[in-house]
Structure formats: C-alpha cells, structure tokens
C-alpha positions as CSV (number, residue, x, y, z in Angstrom):
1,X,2.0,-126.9,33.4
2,X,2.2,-130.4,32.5
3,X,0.1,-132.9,34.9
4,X,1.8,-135.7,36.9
5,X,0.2,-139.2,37.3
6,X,1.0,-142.9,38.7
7,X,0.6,-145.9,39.3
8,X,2.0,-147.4,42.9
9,X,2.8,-150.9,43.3
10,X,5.2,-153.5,44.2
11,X,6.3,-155.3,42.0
12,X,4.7,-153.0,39.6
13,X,7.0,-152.9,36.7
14,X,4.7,-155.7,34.9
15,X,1.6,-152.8,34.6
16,X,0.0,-151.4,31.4
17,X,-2.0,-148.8,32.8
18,X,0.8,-146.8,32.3
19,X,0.3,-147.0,28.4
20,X,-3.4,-147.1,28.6
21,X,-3.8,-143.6,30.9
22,X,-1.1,-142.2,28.7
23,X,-2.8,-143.2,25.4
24,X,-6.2,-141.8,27.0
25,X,-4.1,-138.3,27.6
26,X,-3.0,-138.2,24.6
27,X,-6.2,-139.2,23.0
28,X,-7.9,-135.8,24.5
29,X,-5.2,-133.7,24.2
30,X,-4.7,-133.6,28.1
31,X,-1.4,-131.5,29.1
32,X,-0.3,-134.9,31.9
33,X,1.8,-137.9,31.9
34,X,1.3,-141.1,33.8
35,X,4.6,-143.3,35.3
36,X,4.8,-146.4,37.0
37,X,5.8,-145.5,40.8
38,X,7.6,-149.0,42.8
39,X,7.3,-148.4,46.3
40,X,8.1,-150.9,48.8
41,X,6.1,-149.8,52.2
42,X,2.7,-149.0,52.3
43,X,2.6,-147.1,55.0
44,X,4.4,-144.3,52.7
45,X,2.1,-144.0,50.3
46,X,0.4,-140.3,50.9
47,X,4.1,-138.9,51.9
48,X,5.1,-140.4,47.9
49,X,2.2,-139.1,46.3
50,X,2.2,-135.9,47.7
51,X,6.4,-135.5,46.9
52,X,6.5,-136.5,43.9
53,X,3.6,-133.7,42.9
54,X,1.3,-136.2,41.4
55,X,-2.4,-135.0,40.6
56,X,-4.0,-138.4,40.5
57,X,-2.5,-141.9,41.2
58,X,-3.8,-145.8,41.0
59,X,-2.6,-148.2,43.5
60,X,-2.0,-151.7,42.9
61,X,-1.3,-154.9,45.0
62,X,-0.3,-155.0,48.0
63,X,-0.8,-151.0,49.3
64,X,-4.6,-150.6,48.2
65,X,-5.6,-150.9,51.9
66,X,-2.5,-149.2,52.8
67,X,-3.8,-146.3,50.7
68,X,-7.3,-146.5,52.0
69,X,-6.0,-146.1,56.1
70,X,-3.5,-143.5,54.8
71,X,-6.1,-141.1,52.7
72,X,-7.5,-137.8,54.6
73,X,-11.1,-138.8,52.5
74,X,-12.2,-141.9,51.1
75,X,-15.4,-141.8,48.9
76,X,-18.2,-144.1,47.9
77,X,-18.2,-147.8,47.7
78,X,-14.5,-147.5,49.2
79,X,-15.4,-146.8,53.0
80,X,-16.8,-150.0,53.4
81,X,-14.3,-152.4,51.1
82,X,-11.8,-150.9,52.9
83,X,-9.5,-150.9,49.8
84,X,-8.5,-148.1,47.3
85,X,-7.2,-148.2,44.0
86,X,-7.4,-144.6,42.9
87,X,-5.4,-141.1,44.4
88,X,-7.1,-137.8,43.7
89,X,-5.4,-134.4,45.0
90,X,-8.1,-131.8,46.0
91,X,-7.2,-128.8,47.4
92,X,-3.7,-130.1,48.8
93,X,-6.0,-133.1,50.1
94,X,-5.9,-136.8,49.1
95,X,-9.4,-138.1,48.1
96,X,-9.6,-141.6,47.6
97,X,-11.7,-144.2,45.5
98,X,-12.2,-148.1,44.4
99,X,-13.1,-147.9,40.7
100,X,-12.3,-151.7,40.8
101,X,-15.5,-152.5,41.9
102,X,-17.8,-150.6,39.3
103,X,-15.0,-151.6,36.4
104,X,-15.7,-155.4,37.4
105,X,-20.0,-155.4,37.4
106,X,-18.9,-153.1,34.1
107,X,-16.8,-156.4,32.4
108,X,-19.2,-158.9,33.4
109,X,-21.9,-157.5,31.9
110,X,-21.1,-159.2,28.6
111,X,-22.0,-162.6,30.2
112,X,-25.5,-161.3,30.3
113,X,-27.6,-162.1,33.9
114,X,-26.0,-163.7,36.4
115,X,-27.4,-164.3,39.8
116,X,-24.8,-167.0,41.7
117,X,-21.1,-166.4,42.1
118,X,-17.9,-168.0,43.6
119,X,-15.3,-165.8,44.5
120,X,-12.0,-167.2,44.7
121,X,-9.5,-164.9,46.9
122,X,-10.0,-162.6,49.9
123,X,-7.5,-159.9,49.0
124,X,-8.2,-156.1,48.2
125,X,-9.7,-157.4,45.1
126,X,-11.8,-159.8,46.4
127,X,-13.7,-157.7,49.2
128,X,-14.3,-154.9,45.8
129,X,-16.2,-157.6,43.4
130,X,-18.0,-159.3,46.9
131,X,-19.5,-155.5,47.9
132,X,-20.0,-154.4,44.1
133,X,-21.9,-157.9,43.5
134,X,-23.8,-157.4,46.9
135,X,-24.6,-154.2,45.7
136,X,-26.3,-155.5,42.7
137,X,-28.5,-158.3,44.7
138,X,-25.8,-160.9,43.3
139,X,-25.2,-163.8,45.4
140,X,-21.9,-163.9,46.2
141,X,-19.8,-166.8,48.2
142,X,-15.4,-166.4,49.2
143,X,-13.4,-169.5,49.0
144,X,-10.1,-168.8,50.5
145,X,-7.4,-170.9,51.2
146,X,-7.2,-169.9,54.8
147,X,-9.7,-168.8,57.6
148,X,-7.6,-166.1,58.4
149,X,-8.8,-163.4,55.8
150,X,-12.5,-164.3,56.1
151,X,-13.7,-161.3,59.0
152,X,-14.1,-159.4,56.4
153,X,-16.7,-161.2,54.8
154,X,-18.5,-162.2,57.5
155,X,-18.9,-158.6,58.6
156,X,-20.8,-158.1,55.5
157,X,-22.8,-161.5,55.9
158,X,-21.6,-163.0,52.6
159,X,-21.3,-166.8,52.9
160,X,-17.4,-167.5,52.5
161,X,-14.9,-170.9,53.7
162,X,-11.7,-171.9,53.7
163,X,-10.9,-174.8,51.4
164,X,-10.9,-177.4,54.7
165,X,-14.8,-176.5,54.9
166,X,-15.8,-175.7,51.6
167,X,-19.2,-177.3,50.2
168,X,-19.8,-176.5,46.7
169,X,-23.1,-175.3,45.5
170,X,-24.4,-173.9,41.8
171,X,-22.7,-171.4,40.6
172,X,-23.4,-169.6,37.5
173,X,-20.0,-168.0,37.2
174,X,-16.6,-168.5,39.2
175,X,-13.9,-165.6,39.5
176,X,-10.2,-166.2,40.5
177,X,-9.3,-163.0,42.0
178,X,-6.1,-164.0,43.5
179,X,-2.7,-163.8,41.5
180,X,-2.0,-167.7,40.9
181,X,-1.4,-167.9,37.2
182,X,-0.3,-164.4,36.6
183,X,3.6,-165.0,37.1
184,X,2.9,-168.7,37.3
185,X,1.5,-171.9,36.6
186,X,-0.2,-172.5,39.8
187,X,-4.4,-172.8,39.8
188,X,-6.2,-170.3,42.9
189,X,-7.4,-173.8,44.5
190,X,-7.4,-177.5,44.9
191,X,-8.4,-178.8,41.0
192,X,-10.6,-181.1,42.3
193,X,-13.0,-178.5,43.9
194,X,-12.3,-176.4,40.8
195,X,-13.6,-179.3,38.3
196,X,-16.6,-179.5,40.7
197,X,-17.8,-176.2,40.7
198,X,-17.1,-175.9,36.5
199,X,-19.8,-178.9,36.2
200,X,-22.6,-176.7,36.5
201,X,-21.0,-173.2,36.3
202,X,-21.2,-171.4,32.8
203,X,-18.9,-168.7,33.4
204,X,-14.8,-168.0,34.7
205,X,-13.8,-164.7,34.9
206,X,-9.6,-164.1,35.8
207,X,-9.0,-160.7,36.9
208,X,-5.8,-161.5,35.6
209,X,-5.2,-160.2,32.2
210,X,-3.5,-160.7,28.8
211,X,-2.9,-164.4,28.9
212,X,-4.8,-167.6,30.1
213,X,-4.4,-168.5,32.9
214,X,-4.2,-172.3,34.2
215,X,-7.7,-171.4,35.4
216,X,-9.0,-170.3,32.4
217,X,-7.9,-173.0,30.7
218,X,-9.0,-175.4,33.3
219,X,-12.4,-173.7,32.9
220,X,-12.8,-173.7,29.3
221,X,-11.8,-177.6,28.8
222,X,-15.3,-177.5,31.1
223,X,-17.1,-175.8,28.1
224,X,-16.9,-172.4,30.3
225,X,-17.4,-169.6,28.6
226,X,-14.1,-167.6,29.9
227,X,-12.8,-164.0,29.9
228,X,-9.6,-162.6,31.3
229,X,-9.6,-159.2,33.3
230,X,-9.0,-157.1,30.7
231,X,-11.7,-155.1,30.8
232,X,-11.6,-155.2,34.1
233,X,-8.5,-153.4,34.1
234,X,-9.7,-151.0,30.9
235,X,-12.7,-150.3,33.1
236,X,-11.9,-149.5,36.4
237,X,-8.6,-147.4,34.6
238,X,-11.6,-145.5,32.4
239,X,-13.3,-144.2,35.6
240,X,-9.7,-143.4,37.3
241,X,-9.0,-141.5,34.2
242,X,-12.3,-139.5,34.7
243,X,-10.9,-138.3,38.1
244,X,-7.9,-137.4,36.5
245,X,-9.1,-135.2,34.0
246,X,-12.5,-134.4,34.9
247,X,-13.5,-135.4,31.9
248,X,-16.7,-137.5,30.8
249,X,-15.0,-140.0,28.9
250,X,-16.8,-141.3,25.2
251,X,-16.7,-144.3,23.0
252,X,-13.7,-142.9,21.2
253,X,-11.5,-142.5,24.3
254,X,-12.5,-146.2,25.9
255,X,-11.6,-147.2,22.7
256,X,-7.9,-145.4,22.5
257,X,-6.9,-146.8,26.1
258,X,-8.2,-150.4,24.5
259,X,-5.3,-150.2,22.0
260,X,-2.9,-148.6,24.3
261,X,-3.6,-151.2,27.3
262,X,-2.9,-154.1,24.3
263,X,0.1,-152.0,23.0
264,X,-1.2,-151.2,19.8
C-alpha cells in the first residue's frame, strides 16, 4: 500500500519539498507520495496528520512550535528548541524532530571554520541554527527587531538585542533567518546596522532559497561571500526523508532531490 506524506504550512503553496521528497521516492523506488497540506490553525496539526493517514510529514512556518506542543514524543535537539519541522507515525504515535538544525551546520560547512555569528530573526528558525551553533561551540548572537521574542534566547544564555540596543561586534558570518526578501523586497533590519556588520563579516547566509535576496545582494556588494538556503532546505529535507523511509540515504539520492528541489 502506497505511503502518504506532507508538508504543513500556511501559506505553503510556494514549497518545493514536495518535488524534492517525491523525486527522492522515486529515486529509491519507495512505494509513497509526498503533497503539500495548507492548514490554517496550528493547534490542528496532530488531528490533520493523523486523518489524512500520513506516515511522515514536514512542518513549515508558522505551526513548527505548534507541532512541537501538539506531538505525544519529541526527540533530540527538538526538546529544547522547542520547534519541529518533521512528523513521524510510530505505532499510531506522533514522534517528532528538528532536522533544520543539523541541515543548517550541514550547509555552512562549505564556508569552511567559522567561530562568530549574527543571527538575524527569533522565529522557529532562528532558535534551531542558535542551539545547533551552540552545540558546535559557535558563538552565536540574536538581533531581533523586538524584545518581545528574546526569552528564549536568554534562557539558553546566547547574547541577543533588539535593534534599539544592538551594539555590533565581529562577525565572521551573518544569517537572515527571518522571511524579509522571500515574497518581498524588504531587508531583515535597519541597512545601516547591516552595512556595519558586512565591514568585517566574510560570510551571509539567507535561509531563504532560489533567489537573492535584498540581503544577499546587500551582502555581496560588501565582497561577502553569500549563499542562499538551498541546501539548507536539501539538507534538513535529506534527514526528514531518512525518517520517512528508513533508509540511509547516499550520494546518488542527495543528488536526485538536488535536481528535483531546482525542478530539473
């Protein structure tokens, strides 16, 4: 019997992991198809997933934490972000995960060592790449417009400000994980404090993907060396699909949901 996955969001209608899982499927031969889900409360999340029979589902903006509170068992990294972006049905039992956090320290690796970063956002996102960089004994700091989101961080003693009390410091690479740019033209902060920080920074990360963003662009007329979040997205959708199908995934399937995420 044919396996059912999704992806939850709202909107969510923009998503390629759709194409991406499915090409991955297809790629191994696995008997499943993977749909885009729109749902408009949060709250309903577990009740969606387990009517609509899926095995495995990802969750994008704005019901990961709505997906974390509503799981019966979250696992890993994920019980202290407080977020999840991954679904797994165990035994009639919704096991939850955050692959975003491994599938981010997984796309920056290509920048090589990196020891100091701004974090632009305090979302869902944000609190993943802040705990994933802690992890790795990466200096993290949060820049967020308002105070209001910053508990979080402080919880978890990483520096973080709103832009009223922001004082910039070195940073080797600077990360807008908010959604300015991605339907838009609007940069995640003031572009003064932006041109500041790309002085001495080397590397922008955008955990948008498939276009540049004002950021981006902003970052490489610095002489930044820039990269948009789609590996990010191939990444934390490779270790998603490794729940799905229980599968060890190789070179050749990474490289199969790389041409379906870009259409190909």
């Amino acid at each position: 019997m044919s396996q059912k996955f999704a992806i939850f969001g709202n909107p969510v209608a923009h998503s390629k992991s759709p194409q991406m899982q499915n090409a991955g499927l297809k790629h191994i031969n696995f008997d499943g198809n993977y749909e885009k889900h729109h749902l408009e409360d949060g709250n309903e999340i577990k009740k969606a997933f387990l009517e609509s029979n899926y095995k495995g589902a990802n969750i994008t903006v704005p019901h990961k934490e709505f997906a974390y509170e509503n799981a019966d068992e979250v696992k890993g990294l994920a019980k202290e972000i407080k977020a999840v972006n991954t679904y797994i049905l165990e035994d009639g039992k919704v096991i939850a995960y955050n692959t975003d956090a491994p599938g981010f320290l997984k796309a920056i690796e290509s920048f090589g060592t990196i020891k100091n970063v701004l974090l632009l956002g305090a979302g869902g996102t944000a609190k993943a790449i802040a705990l994933a960089l802690k992890s790795k004994d990466i200096n993290v700091t949060v820049l967020n417009r308002s105070e209001g989101k910053l508990d979080f961080f402080k919880q978890h003693q990483i520096p973080c400000f709103s832009w009223e009390n922001f004082e910039p410091q070195d940073y080797d690479l600077v990360v807008n994980s908010t959604s300015a740019g991605l339907k838009d033209e609007y940069l995640p902060c003031d572009k003064k404090i932006l041109e500041i920080v790309f002085k001495n920074a080397s590397f922008a990360f955008d955990c948008v993907y498939g276009k540049i963003t004002p950021f981006l662009a902003l970052a490489r007329e610095n002489g930044l060396e820039i990269k948009d979040g789609e590996d990010m997205l191939l990444f934390q959708g490779l270790l998603a699909f490794e729940l799905f199908t229980n599968t060890k995934a190789d070179d050749s399937v990474v490289e199969a949901m790389r041409k379906g995420l870009k259409g190909e």
